[in-house]
N, C-alpha and C positions, 0 to 999 in steps of 0.2 A: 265285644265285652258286654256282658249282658249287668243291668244295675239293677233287674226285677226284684233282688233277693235285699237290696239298701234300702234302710228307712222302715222296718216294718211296726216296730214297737209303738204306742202311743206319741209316745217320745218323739220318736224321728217322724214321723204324719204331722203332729204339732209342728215341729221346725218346718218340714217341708210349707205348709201352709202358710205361714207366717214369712217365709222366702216368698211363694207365690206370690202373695197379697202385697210385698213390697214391690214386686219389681211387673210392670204393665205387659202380660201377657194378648190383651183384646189384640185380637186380629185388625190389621188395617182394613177401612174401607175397599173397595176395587177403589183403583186409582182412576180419579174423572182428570182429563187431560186439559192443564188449562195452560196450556204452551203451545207457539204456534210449530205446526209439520212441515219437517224439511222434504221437501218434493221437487227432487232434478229435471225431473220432467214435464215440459209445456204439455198441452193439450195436444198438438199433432203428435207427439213423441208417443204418447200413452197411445193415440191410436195410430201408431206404428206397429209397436207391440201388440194389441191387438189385433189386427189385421195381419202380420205374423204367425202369430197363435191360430186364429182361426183357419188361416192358410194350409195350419198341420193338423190342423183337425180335420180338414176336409180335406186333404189331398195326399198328406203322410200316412196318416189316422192313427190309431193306438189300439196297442194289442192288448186284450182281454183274457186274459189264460185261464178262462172258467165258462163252465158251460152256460150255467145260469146266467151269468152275467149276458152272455150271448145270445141267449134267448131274450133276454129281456130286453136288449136294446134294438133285436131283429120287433118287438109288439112292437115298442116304443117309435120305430120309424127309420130307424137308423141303418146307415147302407153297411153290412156286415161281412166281409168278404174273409171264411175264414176265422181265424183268430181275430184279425185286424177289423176296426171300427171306426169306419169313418163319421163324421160327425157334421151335418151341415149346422152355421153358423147360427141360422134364427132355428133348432132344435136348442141348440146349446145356452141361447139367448132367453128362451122361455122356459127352459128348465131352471135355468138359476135362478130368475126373478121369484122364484117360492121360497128360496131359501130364506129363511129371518136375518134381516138385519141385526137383529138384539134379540135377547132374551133373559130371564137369570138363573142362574145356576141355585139351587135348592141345597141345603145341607141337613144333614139329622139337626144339628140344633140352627133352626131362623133366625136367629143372632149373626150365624154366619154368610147367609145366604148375599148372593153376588150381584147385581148389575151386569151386563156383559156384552159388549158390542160398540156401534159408534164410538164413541169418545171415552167407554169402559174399557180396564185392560188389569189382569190379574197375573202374580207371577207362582210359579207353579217350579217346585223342585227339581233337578235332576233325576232321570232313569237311565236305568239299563246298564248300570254299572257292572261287570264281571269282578272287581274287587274295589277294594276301600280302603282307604289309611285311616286305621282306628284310634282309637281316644288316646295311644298310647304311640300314634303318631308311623306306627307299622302297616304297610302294605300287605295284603292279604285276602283270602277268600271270604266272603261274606258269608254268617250265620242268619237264620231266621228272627236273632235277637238281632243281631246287627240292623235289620231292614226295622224290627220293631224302634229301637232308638232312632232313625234317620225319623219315623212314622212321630216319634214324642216328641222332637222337636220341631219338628214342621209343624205339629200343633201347636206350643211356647212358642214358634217365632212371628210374631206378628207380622212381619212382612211378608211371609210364607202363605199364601191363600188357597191351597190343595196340599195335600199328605200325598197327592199322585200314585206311584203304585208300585213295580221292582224299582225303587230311589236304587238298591244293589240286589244282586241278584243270590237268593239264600241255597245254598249248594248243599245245604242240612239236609236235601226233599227233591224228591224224584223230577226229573222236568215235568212229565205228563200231569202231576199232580198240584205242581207249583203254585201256580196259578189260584188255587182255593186259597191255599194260606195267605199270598201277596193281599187279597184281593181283602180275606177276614182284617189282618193287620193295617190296611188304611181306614179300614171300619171303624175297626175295634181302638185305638189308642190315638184317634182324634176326630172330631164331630163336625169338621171343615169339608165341603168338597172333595173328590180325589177323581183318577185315572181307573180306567177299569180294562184287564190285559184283552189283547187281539188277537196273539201270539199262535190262535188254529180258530175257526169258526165255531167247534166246540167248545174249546175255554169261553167266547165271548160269551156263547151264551147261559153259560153257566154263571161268568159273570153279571149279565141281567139277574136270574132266576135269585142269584142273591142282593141285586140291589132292590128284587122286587117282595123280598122277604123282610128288607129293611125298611123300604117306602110303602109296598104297597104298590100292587102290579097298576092299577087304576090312576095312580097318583103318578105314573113315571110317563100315563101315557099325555099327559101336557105339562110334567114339569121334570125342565133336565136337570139328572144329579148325577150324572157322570160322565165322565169325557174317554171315546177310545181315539187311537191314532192308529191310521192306515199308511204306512210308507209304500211309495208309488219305486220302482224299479227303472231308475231312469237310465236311458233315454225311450220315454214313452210305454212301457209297458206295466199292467196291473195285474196282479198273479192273484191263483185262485182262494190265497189263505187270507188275505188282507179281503179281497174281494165278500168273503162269506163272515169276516169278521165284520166289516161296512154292513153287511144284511139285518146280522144279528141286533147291533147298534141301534139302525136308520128303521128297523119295525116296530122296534120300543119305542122311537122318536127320540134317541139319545145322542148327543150331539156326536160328530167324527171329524177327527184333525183329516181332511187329504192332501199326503204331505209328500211331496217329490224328493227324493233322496238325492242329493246336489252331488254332484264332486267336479267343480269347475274345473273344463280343461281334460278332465278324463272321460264321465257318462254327458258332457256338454261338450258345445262351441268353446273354444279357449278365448273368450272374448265377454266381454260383461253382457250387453245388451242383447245379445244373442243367444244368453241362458236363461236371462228370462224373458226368452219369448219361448223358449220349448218350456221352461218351469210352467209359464203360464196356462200352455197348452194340458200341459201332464195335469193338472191341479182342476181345471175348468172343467175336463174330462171324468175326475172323479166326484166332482161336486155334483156336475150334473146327474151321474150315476144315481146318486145318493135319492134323490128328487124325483127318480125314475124309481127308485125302491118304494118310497114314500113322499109324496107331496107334501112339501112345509117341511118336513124334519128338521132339524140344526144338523149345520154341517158350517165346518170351519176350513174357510184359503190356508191349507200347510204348506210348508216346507222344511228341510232340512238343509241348510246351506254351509257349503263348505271348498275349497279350492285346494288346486292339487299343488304339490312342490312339484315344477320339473326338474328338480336336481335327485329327489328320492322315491315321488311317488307318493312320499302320506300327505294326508291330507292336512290342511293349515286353517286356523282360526284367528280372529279378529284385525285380517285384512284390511285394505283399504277397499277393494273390490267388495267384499262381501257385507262392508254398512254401505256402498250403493245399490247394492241389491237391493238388501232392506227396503233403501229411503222406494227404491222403483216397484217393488212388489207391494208395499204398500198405497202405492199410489194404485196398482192396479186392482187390488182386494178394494177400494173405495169408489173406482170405477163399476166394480159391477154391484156395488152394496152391498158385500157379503163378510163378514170378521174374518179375522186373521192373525194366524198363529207364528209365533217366529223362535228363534233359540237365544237364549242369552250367556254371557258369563263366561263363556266358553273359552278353552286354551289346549295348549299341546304341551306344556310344561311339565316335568315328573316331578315335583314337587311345588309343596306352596310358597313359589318364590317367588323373585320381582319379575317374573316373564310372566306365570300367571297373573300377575294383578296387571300389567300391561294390556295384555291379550283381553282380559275379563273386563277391564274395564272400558277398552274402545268397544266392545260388543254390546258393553252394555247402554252407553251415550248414544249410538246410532239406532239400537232400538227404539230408547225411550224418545227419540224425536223424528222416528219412522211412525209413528203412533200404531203400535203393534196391539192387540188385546189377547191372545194367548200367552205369554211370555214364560215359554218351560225352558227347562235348565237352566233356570235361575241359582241355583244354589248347590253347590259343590262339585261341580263338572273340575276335572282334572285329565292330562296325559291322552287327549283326544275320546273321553269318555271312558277307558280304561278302568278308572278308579275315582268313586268319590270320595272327599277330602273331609271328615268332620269341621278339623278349622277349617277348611273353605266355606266350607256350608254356611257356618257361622256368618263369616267376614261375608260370603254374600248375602248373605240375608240381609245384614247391616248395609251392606249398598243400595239391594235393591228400597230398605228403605229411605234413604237417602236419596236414591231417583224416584221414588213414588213424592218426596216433600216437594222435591226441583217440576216436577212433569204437572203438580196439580197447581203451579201457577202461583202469583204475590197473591197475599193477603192485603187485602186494605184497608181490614176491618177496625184498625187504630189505628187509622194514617191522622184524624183529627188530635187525635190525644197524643200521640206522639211526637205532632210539631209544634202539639203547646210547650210538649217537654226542653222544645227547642228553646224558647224564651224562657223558659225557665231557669237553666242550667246557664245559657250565655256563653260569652266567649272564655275560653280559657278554664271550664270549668269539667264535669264528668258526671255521666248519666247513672255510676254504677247503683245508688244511695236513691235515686229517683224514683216518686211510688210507682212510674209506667215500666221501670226496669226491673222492680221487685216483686210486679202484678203481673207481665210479659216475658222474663228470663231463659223460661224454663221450655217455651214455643216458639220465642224468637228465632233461635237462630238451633239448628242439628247440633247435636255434641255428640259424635261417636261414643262408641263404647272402647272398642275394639280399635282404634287408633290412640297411641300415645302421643300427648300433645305438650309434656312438661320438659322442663330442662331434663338435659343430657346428668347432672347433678343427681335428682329427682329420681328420674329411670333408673340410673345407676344404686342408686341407695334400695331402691323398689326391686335389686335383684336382675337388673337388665335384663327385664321379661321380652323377648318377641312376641311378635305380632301371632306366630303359630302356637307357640305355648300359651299367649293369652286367650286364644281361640278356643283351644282343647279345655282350658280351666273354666272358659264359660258352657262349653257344652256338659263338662261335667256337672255341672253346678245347675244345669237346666237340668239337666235325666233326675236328678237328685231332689227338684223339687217337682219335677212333671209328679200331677196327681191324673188318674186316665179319669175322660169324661163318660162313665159310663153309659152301656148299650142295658136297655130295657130288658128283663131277664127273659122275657118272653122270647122276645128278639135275637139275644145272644143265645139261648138255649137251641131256638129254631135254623139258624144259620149258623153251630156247631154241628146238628143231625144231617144240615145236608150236607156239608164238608166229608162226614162222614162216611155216608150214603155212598159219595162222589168217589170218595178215595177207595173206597171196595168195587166200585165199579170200574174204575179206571183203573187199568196195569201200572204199575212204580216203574216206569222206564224212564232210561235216558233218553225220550224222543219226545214231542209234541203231542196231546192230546190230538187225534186226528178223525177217531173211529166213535168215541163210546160215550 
C-alpha cells in the first residue's frame, strides 16, 4: 500500500511535522559494546578450529567457479589445480592481516555516519524478501511502493542504522532492471547507510556508478558507504556471480559481507564444531580473495547460519546450536582481527506469533553477546525469510533498541546523586516525587512502546489491541509523518538519467542482468 498520495495539502505537511518533532526520530548511535562476550571457547579450542580450517584450505581447498578469480590466485601464488584452490596457510595469514579492523561507514547526511568494527556493531534491516504482510496485515507480493515504505521507515526507526536494499523484493519491474530502482530507493527516502545489490557482477557495478554519482567516485575511493554481501555455496565453493560482484565492490574499496551459506547437517558436518571449522575455511577463503583484488579494502567475516530439521529438511532458526555458533565465530572473527557480520531476529513462524518472538528473540540475546558488528536481519524477517512483517519490523526495531540500551553497558553517571537520593527518601518511603526521579525518569529505565504493560482492565477498555495491530497502527502512523530527506536536485536529476540510460540498455527480462 503506497501512502505517497497522504498528507499533501499545507495542512497535512504541518501535522506531519508537528508528529515528527514529537516523537525522536535521531538515529541511534552504532552501539559501542559495553558488556562483557560470551566466548565457549579456550585458547587451544580456537586453535583447533583453526588448524582445521587451514587443514581445508590446504588439502581440500576450494573451488573457484570463475576464471578471473583463477587467474588471479594462480599471480597471487596459490596452488590452483583446476577449478580447486588450494591455499597455504601463511598466503592466507598475510593476506588478511590488510584487512581493516575498523573503519566508518559514510552516509549522504554526516549526522548519520557510523563507527564500525572492534567493539562497534550496527543493525541493519531484513532483505530478500519474496513477499510481505502489509499494513493491512495480508501476505502478498511486494510493490516498488511497498520496498519504498520498508525504505521510510528504516529511516524513522531509530534503531534501524541502514535502509539496506530489496528489505522485499518489487515484482512491479523486470529482474534485469531491478536492481536500479532497489538501489534509487534506499538513496532516495533515507539519508542513512544502505546495502548495494550483488545479485550479477553487472548490477554491482552499476550499483557503484550510482553511489559514485551520489558521493563522488574520489570520495568512495577511502571512504565506505556501502555494503555488498557475497554468499559462499557451501560446502566450499565460490561461483562466478558473487565472485565478480566481490571485484566490482573490493576495486571501489567498498566493504563485502563474505558470507557462507550454512545449513547445518545438510551443506555441513551434522555436528557444531565441525561447521565451523569448514565455515571458517569457506569465509578465510573469500576474505583473503578480497585482499588479493585489493590490498586494504574492507571486507567483512560473513555468514548465514542456519540448521537443518531431520524430520522435514527445512531449515530452523533460533536454535540452541546456532547462538553457539555465534558465540564461536565470533571468537574466531577476533582471532584474526577482522569484523563480522551475523543475522538476527530471525524465525520460521507464518505469522507474528508467540513462535516468532520466541525464535527472534533467542537470536537476538546470542548475538548481542557474541559481539557481532554487522547485525542484518534485524527487522521483520518472518516464515524462514519468505515474508517480511511490517509489525515485525516494528516490534523489531523496538528490541533491537532495547539490546543496543542492555549491550552499551550501566551507566554510572548518577550513581552519586542517586544514593543521596537514598538518604533522602529513607525507609518506608518512594522515590517517585524525588527531584533525581523527575530529572532521570525518562532515561532510567526502557519503556517499550509496542508492549502493553497496563491492567488487563486498562487494555480491555483501550479496545484489547494486540501486539500486531499496535504494530501496524505505529507503522501507519510513521509513513504518515515520514517527511523524505531530500537528494540535492543535481544529484537526484543525475541518478534518475542514469537509471534511465540503464534501463534502455538493458533488456526488461525475467533474468539477471548478466551481459550489458
Amino acid at each position: 500500500m503506497s501512502v505517497d498520495a497522504v498528507g499533501t495539502t499545507r495542512r497535512g505537511r504541518g501535522a506531519r511535522k508537528a508528529a515528527r518533532q514529537a516523537r525522536d526520530i535521531t538515529m541511534l548511535p552504532a552501539l559501542k559494546r559495553g558488556i562483557p562476550l560470551t566466548e565457549p571457547m579456550d585458547a587451544e579450542q580456537i586453535a583447533r578450529i583453526d588448524a582445521a580450517s587451514m587443514d581445508i584450505l590446504e588439502n581440500v581447498g576450494v573451488v573457484f567457479r570463475d576464471d578471473i578469480a583463477l587467474a588471479d590466485w594462480k599471480a597471487a601464488g596459490a596452488d590452483v589445480r583446476g577449478e580447486t584452490v588450494h591455499l597455504d596457510r601463511r598466503l592466507v595469514r598475510d593476506l588478511i592481516k590488510t584487512i581493516p579492523a575498523s573503519f566508518t561507514y559514510h552516509a549522504r547526511n554526516p549526522a548519520n555516519n557510523l563507527p564500525f568494527g572492534n567493539d562497534h556493531a550496527i543493525f541493519i534491516p531484513m532483505t530478500g524478501a519474496p513477499y510481505l504482510r502489509d499494513l493491512d496485515d495480508v501476505r502478498r507480493n511486494p510493490t516498488l511502493d511497498d520496498l519504498a515504505n520498508f525504505h521510510k521507515l528504516s529511516h524513522m526507526l531509530p534503531a534501524m542504522h541502514s535502509s539496506a536494499h530489496h528489505i522485499v523484493e518489487p515484482y512491479d519491474h523486470p529482474i534485469s532492471q531491478r536492481h536500479l530502482r532497489i538501489t534509487y530507493s534506499s538513496m532516495k527516502h533515507s539519508d542513512k547507510t544502505f546495502m548495494g545489490m550483488t545479485t550479477s557482477p553487472k548490477n554491482a557495478e552499476d550499483v557503484m556508478d550510482m553511489c559514485a554519482i551520489l558521493f563522488g567516485k574520489e570520495f568512495m575511493e577511502t571512504h565506505p558507504v556501502v555494503t555488498g554481501n557475497c554468499n559462499g555455496n557451501s560446502p566450499l565453493v565460490w561461483d562466478e556471480t558473487m565472485l565478480g560482484a566481490m571485484r566490482a565492490f573490493a576495486r571501489c574499496n567498498q566493504p563485502v559481507l563474505c558470507s557462507p551459506f550454512v545449513l547445518g547437517g545438510a551443506n555441513t558436518p551434522a555436528s557444531v564444531a565441525p561447521t565451523v571449522a569448514q565455515l571458517n575455511a569457506e569465509a578465510l577463503s573469500a576474505l583473503a580473495y578480497t585482499q588479493v583484488i585489493r590490498k586494504g579494502t574492507p571486507a567483512i567475516y560473513g555468514h548465514y547460519l542456519s540448521t537443518v530439521s531431520m524430520k522435514s529438511g527445512a531449515p530452523m532458526a533460533g536454535t540452541p546450536e546456532i547462538s553457539l555458533m555465534n558465540m564461536m565465530i565470533g571468537q574466531m572473527a577476533r582471532f584474526y582481527d577482522v569484523p563480522w557480520r551475523t543475522s538476527n531476529t530471525l524465525g520460521g513462524a507464518k505469522t507474528f506469533d508467540a513462535q516468532a518472538g520466541y525464535e527472534s528473540a533467542s537470536t537476538l540475546m546470542a548475538v548481542m553477546m557474541s559481539g557481532a558488528n554487522y547485525i542484518w536481519h534485524s527487522a521483520g524477517w518472518n516464515e524462514a525469510g519468505m515474508h517480511c512483517s511490517i509489525a515485525k519490523f516494528i516490534v523489531d526495531s523496538e528490541q533491537c533498541a532495547m539490546a543496543h540500551r542492555m549491550a552499551s553497558g550501566i551507566n554510572w553517571d548518577d550513581f552519586d546523586e542517586a544514593i543521596k537520593a537514598v538518604g533522602d527518601v529513607g525507609p518506608g518511603g518512594h522515590y517517585l516525587g524525588h527531584p533525581h526521579t523527575l530529572e532521570n525518569f525518562q532515561r532510567a529505565f526502557f519503556m517499550p512502546e509496542m508492549f502493553d504493560n497496563n491492567s488487563i482492565e486498562q487494555w480491555q477498555a483501550e479496545g484489547s489491541v494486540e501486539i500486531n495491530e499496535r504494530a501496524l497502527q505505529r507503522a501507519r502512523a510513521l509513513l504518515n509523518e515520514y517527511e523524505e530527506p531530500k537528494l540535492d536536485e543535481a544529484v537526484d536529476e543525475e541518478l534518475r538519467d542514469y537509471i534511465a540510460r540503464r534501463e534502455r540498455e538493458i533488456p526488461a527480462a525475467d533474468a539477471l542482468n548478466q551481459d550489458l
